[in-house]
C-alpha positions in Angstrom: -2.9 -75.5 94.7 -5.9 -74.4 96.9 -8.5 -75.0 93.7 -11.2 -76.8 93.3 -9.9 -80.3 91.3 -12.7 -79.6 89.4 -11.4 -76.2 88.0 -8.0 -77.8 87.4 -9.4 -79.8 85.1 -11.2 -77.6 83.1 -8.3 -75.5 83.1 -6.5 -78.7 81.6 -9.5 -79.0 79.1 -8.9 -75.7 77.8 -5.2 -75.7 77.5 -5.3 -78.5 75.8 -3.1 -79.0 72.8 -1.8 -75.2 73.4 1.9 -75.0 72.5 4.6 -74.2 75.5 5.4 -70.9 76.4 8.6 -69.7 75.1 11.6 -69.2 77.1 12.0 -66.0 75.5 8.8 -64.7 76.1 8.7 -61.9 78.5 5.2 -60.5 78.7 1.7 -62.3 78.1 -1.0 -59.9 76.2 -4.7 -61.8 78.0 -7.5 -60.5 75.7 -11.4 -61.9 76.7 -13.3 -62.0 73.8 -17.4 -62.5 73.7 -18.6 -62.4 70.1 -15.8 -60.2 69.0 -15.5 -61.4 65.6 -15.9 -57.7 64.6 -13.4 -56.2 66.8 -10.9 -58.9 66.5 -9.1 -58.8 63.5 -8.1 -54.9 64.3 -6.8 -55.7 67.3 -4.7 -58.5 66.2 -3.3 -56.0 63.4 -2.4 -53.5 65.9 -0.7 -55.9 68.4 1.3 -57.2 64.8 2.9 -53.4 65.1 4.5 -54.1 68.4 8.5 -54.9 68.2 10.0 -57.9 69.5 7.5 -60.5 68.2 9.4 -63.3 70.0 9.3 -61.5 73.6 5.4 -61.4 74.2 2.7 -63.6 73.8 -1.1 -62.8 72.9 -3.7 -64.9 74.3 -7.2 -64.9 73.0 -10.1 -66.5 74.9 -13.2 -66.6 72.8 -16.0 -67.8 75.0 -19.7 -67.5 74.9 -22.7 -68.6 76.9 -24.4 -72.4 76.0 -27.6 -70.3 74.5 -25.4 -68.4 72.4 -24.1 -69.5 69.0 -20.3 -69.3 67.9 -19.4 -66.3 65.5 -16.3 -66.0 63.3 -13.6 -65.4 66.1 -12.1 -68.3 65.3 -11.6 -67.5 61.7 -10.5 -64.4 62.3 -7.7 -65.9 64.7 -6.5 -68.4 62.2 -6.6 -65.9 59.6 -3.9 -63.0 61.5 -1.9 -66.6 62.5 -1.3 -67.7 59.2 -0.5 -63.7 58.0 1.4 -63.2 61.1 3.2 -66.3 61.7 6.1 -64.8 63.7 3.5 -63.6 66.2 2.6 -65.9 69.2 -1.0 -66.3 69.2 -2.4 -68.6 71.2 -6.3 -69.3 71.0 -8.4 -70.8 74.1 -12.0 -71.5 73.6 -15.0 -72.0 75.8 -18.8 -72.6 76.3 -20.1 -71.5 80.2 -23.5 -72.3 81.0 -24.6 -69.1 81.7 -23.3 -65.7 80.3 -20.1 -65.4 82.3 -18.9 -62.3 84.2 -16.3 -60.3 82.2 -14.1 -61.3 85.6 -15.0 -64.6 85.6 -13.5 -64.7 81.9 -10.3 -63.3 82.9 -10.4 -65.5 85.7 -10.1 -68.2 83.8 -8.0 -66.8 81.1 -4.9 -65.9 83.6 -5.3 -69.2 85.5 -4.9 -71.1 82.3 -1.6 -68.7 81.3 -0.4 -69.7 84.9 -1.3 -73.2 84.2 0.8 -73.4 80.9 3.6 -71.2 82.5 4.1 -73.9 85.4 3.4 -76.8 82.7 6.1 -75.1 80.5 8.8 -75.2 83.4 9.3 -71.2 83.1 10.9 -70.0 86.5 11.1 -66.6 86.0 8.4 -64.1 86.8 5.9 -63.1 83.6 4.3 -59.7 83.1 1.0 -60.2 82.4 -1.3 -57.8 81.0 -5.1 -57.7 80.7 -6.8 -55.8 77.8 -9.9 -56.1 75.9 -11.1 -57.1 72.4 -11.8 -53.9 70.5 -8.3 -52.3 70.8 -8.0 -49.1 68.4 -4.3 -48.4 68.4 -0.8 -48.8 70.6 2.7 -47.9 70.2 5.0 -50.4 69.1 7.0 -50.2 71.9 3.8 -51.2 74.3 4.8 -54.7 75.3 8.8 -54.0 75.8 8.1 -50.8 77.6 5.7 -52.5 80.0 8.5 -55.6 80.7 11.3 -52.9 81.1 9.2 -50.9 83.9 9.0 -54.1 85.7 12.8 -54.7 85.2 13.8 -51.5 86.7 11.9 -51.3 89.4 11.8 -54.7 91.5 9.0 -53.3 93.9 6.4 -52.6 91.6 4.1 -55.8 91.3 1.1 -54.1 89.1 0.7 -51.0 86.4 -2.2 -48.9 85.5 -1.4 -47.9 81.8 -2.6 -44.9 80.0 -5.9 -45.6 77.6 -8.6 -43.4 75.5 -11.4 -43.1 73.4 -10.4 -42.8 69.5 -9.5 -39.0 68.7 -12.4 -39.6 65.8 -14.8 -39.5 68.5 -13.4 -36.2 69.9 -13.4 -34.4 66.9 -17.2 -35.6 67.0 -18.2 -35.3 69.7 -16.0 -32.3 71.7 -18.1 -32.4 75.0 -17.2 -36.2 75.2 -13.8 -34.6 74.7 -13.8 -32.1 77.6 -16.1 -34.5 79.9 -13.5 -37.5 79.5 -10.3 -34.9 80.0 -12.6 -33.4 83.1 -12.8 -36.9 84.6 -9.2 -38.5 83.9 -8.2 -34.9 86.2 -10.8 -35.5 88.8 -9.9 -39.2 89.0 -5.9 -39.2 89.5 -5.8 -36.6 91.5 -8.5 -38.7 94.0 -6.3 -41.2 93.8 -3.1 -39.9 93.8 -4.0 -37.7 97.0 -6.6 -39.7 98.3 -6.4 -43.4 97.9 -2.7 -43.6 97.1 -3.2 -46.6 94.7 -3.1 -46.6 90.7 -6.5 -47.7 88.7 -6.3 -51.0 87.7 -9.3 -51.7 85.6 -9.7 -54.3 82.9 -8.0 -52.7 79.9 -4.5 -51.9 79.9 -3.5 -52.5 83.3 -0.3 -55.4 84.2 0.8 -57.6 86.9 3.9 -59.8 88.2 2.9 -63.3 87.8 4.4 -63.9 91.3 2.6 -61.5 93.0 -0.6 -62.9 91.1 0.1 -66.2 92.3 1.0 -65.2 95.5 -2.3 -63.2 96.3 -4.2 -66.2 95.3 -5.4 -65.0 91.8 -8.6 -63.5 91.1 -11.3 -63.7 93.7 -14.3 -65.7 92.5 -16.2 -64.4 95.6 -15.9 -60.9 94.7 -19.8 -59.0 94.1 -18.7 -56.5 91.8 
């Protein structure tokens, strides 16, 4: 309520024509995705492993800078929707003037889920979960496992999930290996002893859509 009108409406724009979220659906998957034609049709596959089709949702938002020409993400998307037609895809696209800020992106990307979750009359609380474009792998029990932590605990409001680099990268590259393993350590234990907060970056990391709402979304002020 405390947007610009101005944003409203382009939030409007882009959820135009999108269909209603389900009253099953349980967990919304928010991918960004800049040129990822390459990466996109992977990461579609792998979200097509997960069980429970009918509890999560997958939204894409391809978006590129005005100086930029389109690539095939849009193919790509129609292409996994018409093989995977019991998976909810939903496909948001936009031109910024400039190249945007990857926070900017999601910015827009979770205000517009919020936008269709309040336009789709859906009074219960949604997990949302941010990830990028150029996923490698993930269990199939990802998007019911992340719902369920939420479930069981009614005081945790956001979730740092577990991520790595592909084990092909390891195997060529082992000091990447042991440098990566050194810093994960390093890192949790800082925090865990330290900061006594979870990392919540821009891959793999969830949030109550309440609590997102009620914190006033992302900050569009932040210098990051």
């Amino acid at each position: 309520n405390n947007e610009d009108p101005g944003y409203i409406a382009e939030l409007n724009k882009l959820i135009e024509g999108t269909k209603p979220i389900g009253s099953d659906i349980e967990t919304v998957i928010t991918v960004p995705a800049y040129q990822e034609g390459k990466n996109l049709e992977k990461t579609i596959r792998s979200y097509a492993k997960l069980k429970n089709r009918s509890k999560f949702e997958l939204v894409i938002l391809e978006n590129h800078s005005a100086g930029v020409s389109r690539d095939n993400t849009l193919e790509v998307i129609e292409k996994m929707k018409l093989e995977f037609p019991d998976l909810n895809i939903v496909n948001l696209y936009k031109v910024f003037d400039k190249k945007p800020t990857i926070g900017e992106v999601r910015k827009y990307l979770v205000d517009s889920v919020m936008l269709r979750k309040v336009k789709s009359n859906i009074k219960n609380s949604l997990a949302i979960v941010s990830n990028d474009a150029d996923l490698e792998d993930i269990s199939e029990n990802y998007a019911d496992k992340i719902s369920e932590t939420f479930k069981k605990d009614p005081n945790i409001d956001a979730l740092g999930a577990k991520w790595d680099f592909p084990e092909k990268n390891f195997k060529k590259f082992p000091l990447l290996h042991a440098s990566q393993r050194l810093w994960q350590y390093l890192d949790i234990s800082f925090r865990n002893y330290y900061l006594k907060s979870p990392e919540l970056i821009g891959r793999n990391s969830a949030f109550r859509s309440g609590v997102y709402a009620a914190i006033g979304g992302y900050n569009k002020n932040a210098k990051l």
